[in-house]
C-alpha positions as CSV (number, residue, x, y, z in Angstrom):
1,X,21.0,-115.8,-34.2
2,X,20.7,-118.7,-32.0
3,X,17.6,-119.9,-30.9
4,X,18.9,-118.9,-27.0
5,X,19.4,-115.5,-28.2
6,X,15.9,-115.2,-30.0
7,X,14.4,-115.9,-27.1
8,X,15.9,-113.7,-24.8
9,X,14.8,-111.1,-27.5
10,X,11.0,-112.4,-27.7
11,X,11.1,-112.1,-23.8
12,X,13.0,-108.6,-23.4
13,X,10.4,-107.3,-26.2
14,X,7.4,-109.1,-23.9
15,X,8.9,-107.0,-21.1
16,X,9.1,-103.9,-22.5
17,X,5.8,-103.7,-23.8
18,X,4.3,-104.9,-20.5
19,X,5.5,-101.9,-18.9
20,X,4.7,-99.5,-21.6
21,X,0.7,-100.7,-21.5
22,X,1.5,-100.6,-17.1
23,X,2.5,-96.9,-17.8
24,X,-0.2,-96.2,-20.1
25,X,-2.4,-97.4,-17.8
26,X,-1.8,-95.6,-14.6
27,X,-1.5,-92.7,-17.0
28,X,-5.1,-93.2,-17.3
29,X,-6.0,-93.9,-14.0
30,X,-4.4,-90.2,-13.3
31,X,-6.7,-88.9,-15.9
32,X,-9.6,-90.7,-14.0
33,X,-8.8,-88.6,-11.0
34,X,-9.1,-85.5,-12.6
35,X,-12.3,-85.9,-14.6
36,X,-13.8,-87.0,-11.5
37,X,-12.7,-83.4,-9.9
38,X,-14.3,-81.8,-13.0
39,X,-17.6,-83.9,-12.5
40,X,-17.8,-83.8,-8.7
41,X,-17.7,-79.8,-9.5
42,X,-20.5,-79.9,-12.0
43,X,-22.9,-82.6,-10.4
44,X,-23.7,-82.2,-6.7
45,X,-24.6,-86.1,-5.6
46,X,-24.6,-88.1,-2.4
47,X,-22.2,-90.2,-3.5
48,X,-19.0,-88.2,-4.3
49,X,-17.1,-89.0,-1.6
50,X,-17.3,-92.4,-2.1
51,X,-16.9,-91.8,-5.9
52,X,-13.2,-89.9,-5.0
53,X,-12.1,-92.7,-2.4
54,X,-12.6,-95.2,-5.5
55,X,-10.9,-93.6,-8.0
56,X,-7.9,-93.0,-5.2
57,X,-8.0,-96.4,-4.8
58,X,-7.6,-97.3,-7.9
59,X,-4.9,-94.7,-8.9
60,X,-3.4,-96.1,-6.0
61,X,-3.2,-99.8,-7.2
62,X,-2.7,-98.8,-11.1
63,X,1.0,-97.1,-9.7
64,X,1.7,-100.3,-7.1
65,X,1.4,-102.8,-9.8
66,X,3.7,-100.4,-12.1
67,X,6.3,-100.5,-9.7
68,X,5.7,-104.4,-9.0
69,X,6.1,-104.8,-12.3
70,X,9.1,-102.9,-12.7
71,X,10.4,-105.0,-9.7
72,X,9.7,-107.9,-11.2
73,X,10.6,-107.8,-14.8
């Protein structure tokens, strides 16, 4: 292999496993929407709406920066 050729490997590999920890991530970020549903229905605060818009807004920018990243790379 030429050194050209091993670096377009190390990169495509870099790539790959960018977007695989991206996907795991807003995975997780899905999750965090749900077990806030399941805690808002336990616990009765002041503070669950604000709660909910947060986690929204973070599900939100967990799938933009997946697609940016697919864009991207």
């Amino acid at each position: 292999m030429t050194p050209i050729a091993i670096v377009a490997l190390v990169t495509l590999v870099t790539k790959i496993c960018t977007l695989i920890g991206l996907g795991l991530y807003t995975i997780f970020a899905g999750i965090m929407i749900r077990q806030e549903q399941l805690m808002a229905a336990v616990l009765e605060e002041g503070f669950e709406p604000i709660l909910r818009l947060l986690t929204i807004l973070h599900f939100a920018a967990a799938v933009s920066l997946f697609i940016l990243a697919i864009i991207i790379l």
